[in-house]
C-alpha positions as CSV (number, residue, x, y, z in Angstrom):
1,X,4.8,17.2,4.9
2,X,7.4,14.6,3.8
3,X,7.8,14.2,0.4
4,X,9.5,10.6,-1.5
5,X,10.1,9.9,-5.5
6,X,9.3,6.4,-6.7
7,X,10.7,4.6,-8.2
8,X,14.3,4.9,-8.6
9,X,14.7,1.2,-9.7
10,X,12.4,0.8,-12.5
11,X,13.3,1.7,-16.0
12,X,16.6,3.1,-15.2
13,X,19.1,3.3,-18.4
14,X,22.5,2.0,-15.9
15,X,23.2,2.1,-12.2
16,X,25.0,5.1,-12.7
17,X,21.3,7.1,-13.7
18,X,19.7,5.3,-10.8
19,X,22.3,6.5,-8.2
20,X,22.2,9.6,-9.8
21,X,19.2,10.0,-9.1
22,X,18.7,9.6,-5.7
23,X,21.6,11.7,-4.9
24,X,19.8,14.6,-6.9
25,X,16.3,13.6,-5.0
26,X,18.1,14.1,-1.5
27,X,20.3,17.3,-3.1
28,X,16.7,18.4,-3.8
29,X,14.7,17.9,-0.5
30,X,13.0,14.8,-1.4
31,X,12.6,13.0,2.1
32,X,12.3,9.3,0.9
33,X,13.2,7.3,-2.5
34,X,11.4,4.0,-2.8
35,X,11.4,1.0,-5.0
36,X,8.6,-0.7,-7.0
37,X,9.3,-5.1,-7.1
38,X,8.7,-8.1,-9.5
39,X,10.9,-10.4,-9.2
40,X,9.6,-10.9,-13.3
41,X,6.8,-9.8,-15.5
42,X,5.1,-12.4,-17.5
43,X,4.8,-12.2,-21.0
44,X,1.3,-12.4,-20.4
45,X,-0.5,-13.0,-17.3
46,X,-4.2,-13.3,-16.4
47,X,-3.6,-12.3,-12.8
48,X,-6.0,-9.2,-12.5
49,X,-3.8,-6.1,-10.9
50,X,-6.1,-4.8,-7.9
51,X,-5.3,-1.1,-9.0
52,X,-5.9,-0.5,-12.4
53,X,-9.6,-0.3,-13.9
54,X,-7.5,-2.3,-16.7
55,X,-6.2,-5.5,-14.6
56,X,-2.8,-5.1,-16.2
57,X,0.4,-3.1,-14.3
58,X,2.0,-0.2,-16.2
59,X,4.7,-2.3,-17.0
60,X,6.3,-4.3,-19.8
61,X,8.2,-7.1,-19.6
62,X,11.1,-6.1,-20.4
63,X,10.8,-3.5,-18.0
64,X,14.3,-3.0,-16.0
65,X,13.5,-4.0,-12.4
66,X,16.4,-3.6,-10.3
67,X,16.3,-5.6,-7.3
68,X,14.9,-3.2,-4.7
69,X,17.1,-4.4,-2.0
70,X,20.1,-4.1,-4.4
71,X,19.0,-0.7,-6.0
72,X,18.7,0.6,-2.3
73,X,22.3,-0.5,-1.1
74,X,24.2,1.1,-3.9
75,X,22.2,4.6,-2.9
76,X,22.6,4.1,0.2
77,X,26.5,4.2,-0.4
78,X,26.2,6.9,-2.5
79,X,24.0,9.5,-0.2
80,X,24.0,10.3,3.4
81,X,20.4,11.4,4.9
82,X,17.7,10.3,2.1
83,X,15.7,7.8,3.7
84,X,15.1,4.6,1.6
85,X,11.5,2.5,1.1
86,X,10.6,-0.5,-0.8
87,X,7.0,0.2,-1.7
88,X,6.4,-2.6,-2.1
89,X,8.2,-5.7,-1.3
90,X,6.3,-9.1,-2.5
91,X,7.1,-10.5,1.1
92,X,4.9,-13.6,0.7
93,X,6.8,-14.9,-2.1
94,X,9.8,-14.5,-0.5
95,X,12.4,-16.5,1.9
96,X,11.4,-14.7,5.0
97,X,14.5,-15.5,7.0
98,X,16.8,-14.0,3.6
99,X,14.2,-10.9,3.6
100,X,15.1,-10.1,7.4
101,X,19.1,-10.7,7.3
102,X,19.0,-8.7,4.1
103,X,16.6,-5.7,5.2
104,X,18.9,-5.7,9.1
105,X,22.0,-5.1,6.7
106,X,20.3,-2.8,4.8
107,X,19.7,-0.9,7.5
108,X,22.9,-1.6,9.0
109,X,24.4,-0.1,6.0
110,X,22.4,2.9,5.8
111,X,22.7,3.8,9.4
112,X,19.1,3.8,10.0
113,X,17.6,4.8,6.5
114,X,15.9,1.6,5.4
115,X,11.6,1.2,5.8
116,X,10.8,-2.3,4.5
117,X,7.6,-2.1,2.6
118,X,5.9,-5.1,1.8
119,X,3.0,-6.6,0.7
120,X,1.2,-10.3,0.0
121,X,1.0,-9.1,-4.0
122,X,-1.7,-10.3,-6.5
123,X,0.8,-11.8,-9.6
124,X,0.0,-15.7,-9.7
125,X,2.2,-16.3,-12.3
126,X,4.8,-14.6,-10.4
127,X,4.7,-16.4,-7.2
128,X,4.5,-19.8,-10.0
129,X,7.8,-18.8,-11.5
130,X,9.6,-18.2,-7.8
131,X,8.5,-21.6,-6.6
132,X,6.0,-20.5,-3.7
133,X,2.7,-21.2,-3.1
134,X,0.0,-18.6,-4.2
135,X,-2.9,-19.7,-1.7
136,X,-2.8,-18.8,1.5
137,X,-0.4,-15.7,1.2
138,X,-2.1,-14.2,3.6
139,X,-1.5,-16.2,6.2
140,X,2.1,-16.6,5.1
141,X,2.3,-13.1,5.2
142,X,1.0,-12.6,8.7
143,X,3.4,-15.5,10.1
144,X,6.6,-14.1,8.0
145,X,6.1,-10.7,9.7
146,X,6.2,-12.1,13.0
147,X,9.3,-14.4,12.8
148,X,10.8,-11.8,10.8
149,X,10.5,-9.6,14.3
150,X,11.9,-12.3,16.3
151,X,15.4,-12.4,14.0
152,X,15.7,-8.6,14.0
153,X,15.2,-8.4,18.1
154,X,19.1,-10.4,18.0
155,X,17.6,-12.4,20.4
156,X,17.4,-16.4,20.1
157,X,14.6,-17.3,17.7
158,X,12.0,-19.6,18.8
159,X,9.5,-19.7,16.0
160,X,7.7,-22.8,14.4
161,X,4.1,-22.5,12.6
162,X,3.0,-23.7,9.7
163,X,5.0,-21.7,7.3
164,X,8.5,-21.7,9.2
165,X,10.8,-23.8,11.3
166,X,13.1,-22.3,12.8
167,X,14.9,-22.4,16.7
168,X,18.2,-22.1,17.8
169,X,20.0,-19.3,16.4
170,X,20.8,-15.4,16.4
171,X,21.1,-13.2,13.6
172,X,23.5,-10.3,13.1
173,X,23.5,-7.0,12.7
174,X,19.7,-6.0,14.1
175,X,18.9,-3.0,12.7
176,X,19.8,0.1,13.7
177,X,16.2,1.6,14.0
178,X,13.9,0.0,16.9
179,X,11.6,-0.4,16.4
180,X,12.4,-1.4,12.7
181,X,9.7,0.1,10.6
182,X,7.8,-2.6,8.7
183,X,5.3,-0.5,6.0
184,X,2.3,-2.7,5.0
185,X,1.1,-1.8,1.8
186,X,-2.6,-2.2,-0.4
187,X,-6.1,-1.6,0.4
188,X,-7.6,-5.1,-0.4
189,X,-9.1,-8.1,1.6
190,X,-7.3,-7.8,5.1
191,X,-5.1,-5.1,4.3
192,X,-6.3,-2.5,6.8
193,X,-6.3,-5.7,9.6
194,X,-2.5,-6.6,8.8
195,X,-1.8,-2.9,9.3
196,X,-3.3,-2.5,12.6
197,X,-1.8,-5.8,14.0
198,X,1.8,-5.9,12.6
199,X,2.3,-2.4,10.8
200,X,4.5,0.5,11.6
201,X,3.1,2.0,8.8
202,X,1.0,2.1,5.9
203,X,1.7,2.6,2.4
204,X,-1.6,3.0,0.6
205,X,-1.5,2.8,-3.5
206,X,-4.3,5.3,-3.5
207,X,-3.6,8.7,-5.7
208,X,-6.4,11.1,-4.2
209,X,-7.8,12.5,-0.9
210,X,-11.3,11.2,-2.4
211,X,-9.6,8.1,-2.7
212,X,-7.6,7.9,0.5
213,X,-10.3,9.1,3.2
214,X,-12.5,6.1,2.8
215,X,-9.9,3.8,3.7
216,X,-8.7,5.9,6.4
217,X,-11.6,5.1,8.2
218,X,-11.6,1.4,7.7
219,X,-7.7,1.8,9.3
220,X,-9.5,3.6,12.2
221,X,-12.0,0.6,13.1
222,X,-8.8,-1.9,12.5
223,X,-6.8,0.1,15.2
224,X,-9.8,0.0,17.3
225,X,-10.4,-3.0,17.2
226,X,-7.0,-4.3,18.1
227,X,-6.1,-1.8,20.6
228,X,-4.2,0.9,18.9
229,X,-4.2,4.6,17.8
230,X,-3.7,5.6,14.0
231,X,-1.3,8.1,15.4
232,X,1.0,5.2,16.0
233,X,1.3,4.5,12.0
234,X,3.0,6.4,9.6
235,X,0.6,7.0,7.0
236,X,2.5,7.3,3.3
237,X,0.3,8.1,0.4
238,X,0.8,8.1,-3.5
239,X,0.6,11.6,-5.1
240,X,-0.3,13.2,-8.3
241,X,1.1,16.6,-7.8
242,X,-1.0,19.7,-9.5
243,X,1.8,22.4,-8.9
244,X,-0.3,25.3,-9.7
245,X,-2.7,24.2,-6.7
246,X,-1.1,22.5,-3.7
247,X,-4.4,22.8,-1.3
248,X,-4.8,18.9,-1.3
249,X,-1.2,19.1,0.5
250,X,-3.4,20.2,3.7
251,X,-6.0,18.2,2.9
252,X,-3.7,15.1,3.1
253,X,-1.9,16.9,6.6
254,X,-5.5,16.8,8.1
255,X,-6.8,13.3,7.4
256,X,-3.1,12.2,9.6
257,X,-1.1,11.3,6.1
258,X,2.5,11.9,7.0
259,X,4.3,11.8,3.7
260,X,3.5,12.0,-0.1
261,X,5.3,9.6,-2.5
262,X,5.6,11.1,-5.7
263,X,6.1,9.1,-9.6
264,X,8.2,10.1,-11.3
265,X,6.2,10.1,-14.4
266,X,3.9,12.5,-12.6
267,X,6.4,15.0,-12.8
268,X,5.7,15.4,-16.8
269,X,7.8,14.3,-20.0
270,X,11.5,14.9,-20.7
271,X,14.4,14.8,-18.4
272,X,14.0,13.3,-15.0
273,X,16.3,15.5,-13.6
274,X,15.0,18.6,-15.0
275,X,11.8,18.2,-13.8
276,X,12.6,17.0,-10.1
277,X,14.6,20.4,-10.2
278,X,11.4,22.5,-11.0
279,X,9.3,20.2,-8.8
280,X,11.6,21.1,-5.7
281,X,11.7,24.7,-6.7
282,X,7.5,24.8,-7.4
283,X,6.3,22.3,-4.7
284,X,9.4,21.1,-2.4
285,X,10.1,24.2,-0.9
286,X,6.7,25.5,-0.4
287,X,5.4,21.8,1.6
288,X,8.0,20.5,2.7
């Protein structure tokens, strides 16, 4: 079983402590680190967050969010095999044709680390403040994806829908993985749909196998029904280690989840790096 940390962008004191660590993470045997994203948190919002019986993120606004994309290019200059996941990007708020320069370098730069994670998020008063349209994400979503595969083939780009214009040109470096793994994340509306069509993966915000195995099964049908096998998408899953009992480790292996993505507060209070040291020595080396 793989095993991530997220995030390594949130909350961080300086760059130096996020940098830090993500080189202690890959030191460790930590597979993955991934990034949470808001571009801002309002003040107060009446958005309703889709994963929290409270409607509200953990997160203040005055949070320290480090642009994921930012965060991930100075670790990827700082480490060598750690591979590197936003979980996830808000890609329907975004400038898709920016998002697919900027995740090719990434990858470019990391020879071969990057997995862009993205989502259509749920923040209204986000997508306000960035200038984009919060209807119809959806579909914005589902079109960005597509043109964004089109720039990263280094082919000439021949795209024009609703959402995006564009014809004429190549874009340089593609990245170096192909096929360049897009992970769709969430669990609502036509998440399971988006995954089957357009996904390489699936990054699914639940935090238990009771949770997760329901889903699963709606991911089945969606495969189904548009012609492929689950086996061809990576499943990542959210994880609230119980060192003292790892049997839900298996229980993940055998419903086809290939890596566990582990908060960092869910490694318990005090130093970060003390605990992700007794967390590789308790659970790392025994799963991994």
């Amino acid at each position: 079983m793989k095993i991530g940390l997220i995030p390594v962008n949130v909350g961080v004191p300086n760059a130096e402590a996020m940098v830090g660590m993500a080189q202690l993470a890959e030191g460790l045997g930590f597979e993955s680190v991934w990034t949470f994203e808001h571009v801002i948190v309002p003040n107060d919002y009446q958005s309703k967050y889709p994963y929290s019986p409270s409607g509200k993120m953990g997160a203040a606004p005055d949070t320290v969010f480090v642009d994921p994309l930012i965060a991930l290019s100075a670790v990827a200059a700082q480490t060598r095999t750690i591979r590197l996941g936003t979980g996830v990007n808000i890609l329907s708020q975004a400038n898709p044709l920016y998002l697919a320069k900027q995740a090719a370098s990434l990858d470019f730069v990391s020879n071969g680390r990057f997995m862009l994670g993205v989502g259509i998020g749920w923040l209204r008063e986000e997508f306000r403040a960035v200038g984009t349209p919060f209807e119809r994400r959806g579909a914005r979503f589902d079109d960005y994806v597509q043109a964004m595969r089109k720039v990263w083939s280094g082919e000439t780009v021949e795209h024009q829908s609703e959402f995006v214009d564009w014809t004429g040109f190549q874009s340089h470096p593609v990245p170096v993985q192909d096929p360049f793994p897009v992970v769709i994340g969430g669990t609502k509306g036509k998440a399971f749909e988006r995954i089957a069509r357009y996904g390489n993966g699936w990054f699914a915000p639940t935090v238990s196998v009771e949770q997760l195995a329901p889903s699963l099964e709606k991911l089945d049908k969606a495969c189904a029904q548009f012609g492929r096998s689950r086996d061809e998408i990576e499943v990542t899953a959210m994880w609230l280690p119980n060192p003292s009992d790892l049997g839900d480790v298996e229980r993940y292996a055998d419903l086809g989840v290939s890596r566990l993505i582990v908060p960092v507060p869910a490694l318990g209070k005090g130093n970060p790096a003390e605990n992700m040291k007794t967390f590789a020595e308790n659970v790392i080396s025994k799963v991994a």
